[in-house]
C-alpha positions in Angstrom: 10.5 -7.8 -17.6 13.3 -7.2 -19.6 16.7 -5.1 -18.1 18.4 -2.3 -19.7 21.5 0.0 -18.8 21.2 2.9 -17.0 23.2 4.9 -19.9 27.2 4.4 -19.5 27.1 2.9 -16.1 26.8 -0.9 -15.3 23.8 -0.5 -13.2 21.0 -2.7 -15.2 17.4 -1.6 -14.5 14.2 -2.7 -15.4 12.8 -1.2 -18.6 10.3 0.2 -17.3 10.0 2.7 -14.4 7.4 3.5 -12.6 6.9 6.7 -11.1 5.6 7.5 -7.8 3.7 11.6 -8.6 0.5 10.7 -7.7 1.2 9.0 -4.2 -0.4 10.6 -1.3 -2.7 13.3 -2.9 -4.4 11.7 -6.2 -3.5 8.2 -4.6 -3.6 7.4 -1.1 -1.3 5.4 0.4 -3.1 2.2 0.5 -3.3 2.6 -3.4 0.1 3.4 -4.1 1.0 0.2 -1.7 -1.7 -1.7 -4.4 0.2 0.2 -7.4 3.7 -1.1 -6.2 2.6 -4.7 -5.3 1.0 -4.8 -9.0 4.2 -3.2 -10.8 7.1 -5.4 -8.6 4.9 -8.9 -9.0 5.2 -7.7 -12.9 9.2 -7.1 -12.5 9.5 -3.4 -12.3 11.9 -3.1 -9.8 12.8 0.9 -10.7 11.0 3.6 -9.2 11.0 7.4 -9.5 10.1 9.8 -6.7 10.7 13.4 -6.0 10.8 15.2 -3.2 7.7 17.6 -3.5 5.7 15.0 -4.8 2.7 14.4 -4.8 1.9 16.4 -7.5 -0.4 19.4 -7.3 0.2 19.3 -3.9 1.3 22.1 -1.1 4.2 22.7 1.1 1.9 20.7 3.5 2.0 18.0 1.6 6.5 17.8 0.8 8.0 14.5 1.1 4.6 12.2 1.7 5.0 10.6 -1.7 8.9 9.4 -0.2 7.3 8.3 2.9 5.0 5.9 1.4 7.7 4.6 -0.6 10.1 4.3 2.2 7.3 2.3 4.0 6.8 0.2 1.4 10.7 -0.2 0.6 11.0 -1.8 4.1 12.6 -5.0 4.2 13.3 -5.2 0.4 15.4 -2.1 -0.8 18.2 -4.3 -1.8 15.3 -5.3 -4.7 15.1 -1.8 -6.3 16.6 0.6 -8.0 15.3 4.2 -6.2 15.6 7.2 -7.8 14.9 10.7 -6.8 15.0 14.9 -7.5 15.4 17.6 -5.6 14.7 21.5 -6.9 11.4 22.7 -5.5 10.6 24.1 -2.7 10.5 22.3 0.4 9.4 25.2 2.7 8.7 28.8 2.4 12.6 29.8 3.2 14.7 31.2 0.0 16.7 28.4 0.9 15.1 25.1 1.0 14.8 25.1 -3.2 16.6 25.5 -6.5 20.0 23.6 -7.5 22.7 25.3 -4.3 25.0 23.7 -2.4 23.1 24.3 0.3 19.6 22.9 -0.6 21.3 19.3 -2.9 23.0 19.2 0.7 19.8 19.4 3.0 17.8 17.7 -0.2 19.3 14.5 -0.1 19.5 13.9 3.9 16.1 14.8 4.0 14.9 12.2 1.2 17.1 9.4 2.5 15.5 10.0 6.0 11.9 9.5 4.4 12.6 6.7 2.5 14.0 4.9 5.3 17.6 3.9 3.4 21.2 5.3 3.2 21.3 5.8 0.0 19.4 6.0 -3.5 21.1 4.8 -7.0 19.9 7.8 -9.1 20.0 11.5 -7.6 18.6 14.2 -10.0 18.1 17.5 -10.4 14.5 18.1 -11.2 15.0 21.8 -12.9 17.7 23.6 -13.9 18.1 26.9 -11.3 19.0 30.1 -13.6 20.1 31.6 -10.1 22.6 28.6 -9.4 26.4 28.3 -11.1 26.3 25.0 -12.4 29.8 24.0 -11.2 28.1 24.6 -7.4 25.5 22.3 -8.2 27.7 20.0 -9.9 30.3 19.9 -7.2 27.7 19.3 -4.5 26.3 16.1 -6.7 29.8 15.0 -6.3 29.8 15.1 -2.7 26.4 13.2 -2.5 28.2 10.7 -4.5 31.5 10.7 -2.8 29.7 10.4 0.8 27.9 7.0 -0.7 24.5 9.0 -0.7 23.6 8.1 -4.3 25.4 6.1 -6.7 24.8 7.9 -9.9 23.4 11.6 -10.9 21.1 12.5 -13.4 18.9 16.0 -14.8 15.3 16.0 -15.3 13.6 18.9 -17.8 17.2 20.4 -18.7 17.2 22.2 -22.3 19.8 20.2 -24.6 22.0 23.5 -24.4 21.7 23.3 -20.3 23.0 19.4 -20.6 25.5 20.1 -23.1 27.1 23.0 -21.0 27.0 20.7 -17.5 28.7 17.8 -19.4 31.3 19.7 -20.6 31.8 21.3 -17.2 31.5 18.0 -15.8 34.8 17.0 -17.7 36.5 20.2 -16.7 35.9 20.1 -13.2 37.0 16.3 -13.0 33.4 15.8 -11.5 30.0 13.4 -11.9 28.3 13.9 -14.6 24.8 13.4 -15.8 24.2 10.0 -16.1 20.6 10.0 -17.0 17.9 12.4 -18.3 14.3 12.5 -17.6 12.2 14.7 -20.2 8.8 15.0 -20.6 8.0 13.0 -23.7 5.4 11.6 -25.7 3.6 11.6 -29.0 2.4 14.9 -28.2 5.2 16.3 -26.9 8.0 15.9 -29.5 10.3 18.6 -29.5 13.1 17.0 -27.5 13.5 14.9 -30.8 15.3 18.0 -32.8 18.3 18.4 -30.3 18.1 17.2 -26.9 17.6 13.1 -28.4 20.4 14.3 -30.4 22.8 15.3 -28.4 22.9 12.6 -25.6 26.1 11.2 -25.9 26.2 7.1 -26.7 25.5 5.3 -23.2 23.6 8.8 -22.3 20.0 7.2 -20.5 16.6 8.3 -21.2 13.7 8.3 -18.9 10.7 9.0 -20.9 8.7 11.4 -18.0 4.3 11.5 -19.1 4.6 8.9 -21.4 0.9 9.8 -21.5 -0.1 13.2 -22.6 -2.5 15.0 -20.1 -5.0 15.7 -22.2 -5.9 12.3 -23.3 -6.1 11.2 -20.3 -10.1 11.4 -18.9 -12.0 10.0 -16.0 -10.3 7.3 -13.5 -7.8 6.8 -15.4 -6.2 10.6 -14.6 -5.0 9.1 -11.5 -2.8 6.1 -12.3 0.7 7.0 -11.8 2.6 7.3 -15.2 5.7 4.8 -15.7 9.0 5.8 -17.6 11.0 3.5 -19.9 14.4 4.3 -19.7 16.1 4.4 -23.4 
């Protein structure tokens, strides 16, 4: 398997990323261990997780797709690259969702306590939050990475306007900025093409989310997790 960049930074990664949204609903966790075995003994060794996932799940349902991972992790994190997003909802209080202080705070403690480690190397936001300055959100992803919680910081479905303002906010705040961002993307879904593509700055990374467009997907094959290829 060959390695790339993740964007700017010297962390190398493995060009392809699998990703985890299916675990524990669609996949159960004997699966997803099956999954994992199969994409490490082929030399993926970065993964992508949220913390609502699985998928289509419920409030019931938060954080099992981290557990299983963490389970799995055990004894080998030092072999992967872990990623994961916080935004949705965690619970039914106001609080426990969108891009505040608060919730990145809470996010990240809670997601390093499921996946059994003390820290993962890329922490994203999942959506932007309209009802969130982005200098709070910004400021508390530089605490996560200034407490040795994560090592880098990334966005995941951002509009190309929504990345360019963070960035430059980023620069005047003296704070981390988005190292990484995680669109959905594929040969259906080619709109990120006209500006977002455009305006990632050299050494920006990619990670191509639904590589595979729902709607071709049919039968059994609906419930294999989808892998991401960084750019």
């Amino acid at each position: 398997m060959d390695s790339t960049r993740l964007g700017r930074t010297g962390l190398r990664v493995s060009r392809l990323c699998l990703g985890t949204m299916t675990f524990g609903l669609q996949c159960d966790e004997p699966t997803s261990r099956a999954i994992l075995d199969a994409a490490a003994a082929g030399g993926i060794t970065f993964l992508d997780t949220a913390d609502i996932y699985p998928l289509g799940g419920t409030l019931d349902t938060v954080g099992r797709t981290e557990e299983i991972l963490g389970r799995w992790l055990r004894g080998r994190r030092h072999e992967f690259v872990v990623a994961t997003k916080c935004n949705g909802p965690t619970s039914s209080r106001p609080w426990d969702r969108g891009n505040s202080r608060k919730h990145i705070l809470d996010a990240i403690d809670a997601s390093l306590r499921r996946l059994g480690t003390d820290h993962v190397d890329l922490y994203q936001l999942h959506q932007p939050d309209p009802e969130t300055p982005i200098d709070e959100s910004l400021g508390a992803l530089d605490d996560v990475v200034r407490a040795g919680k994560a090592r880098y910081v990334g966005c995941s479905n951002f509009h190309a306007w929504q990345v360019a303002r963070a960035l430059g906010r980023s620069e005047a705040l003296g704070v981390v900025r988005f190292d990484s961002v995680q669109p959905r993307y594929n040969l259906l879904f080619r709109e990120l093409e006209r500006e977002l593509f455009a305006l990632c700055p050299p050494g920006s990374s990619r990670i191509r989310s639904s590589p595979r467009p729902s709607s071709a997907r049919a039968g059994p094959s609906s419930l294999r997790p989808r892998s991401r290829r960084p750019a």
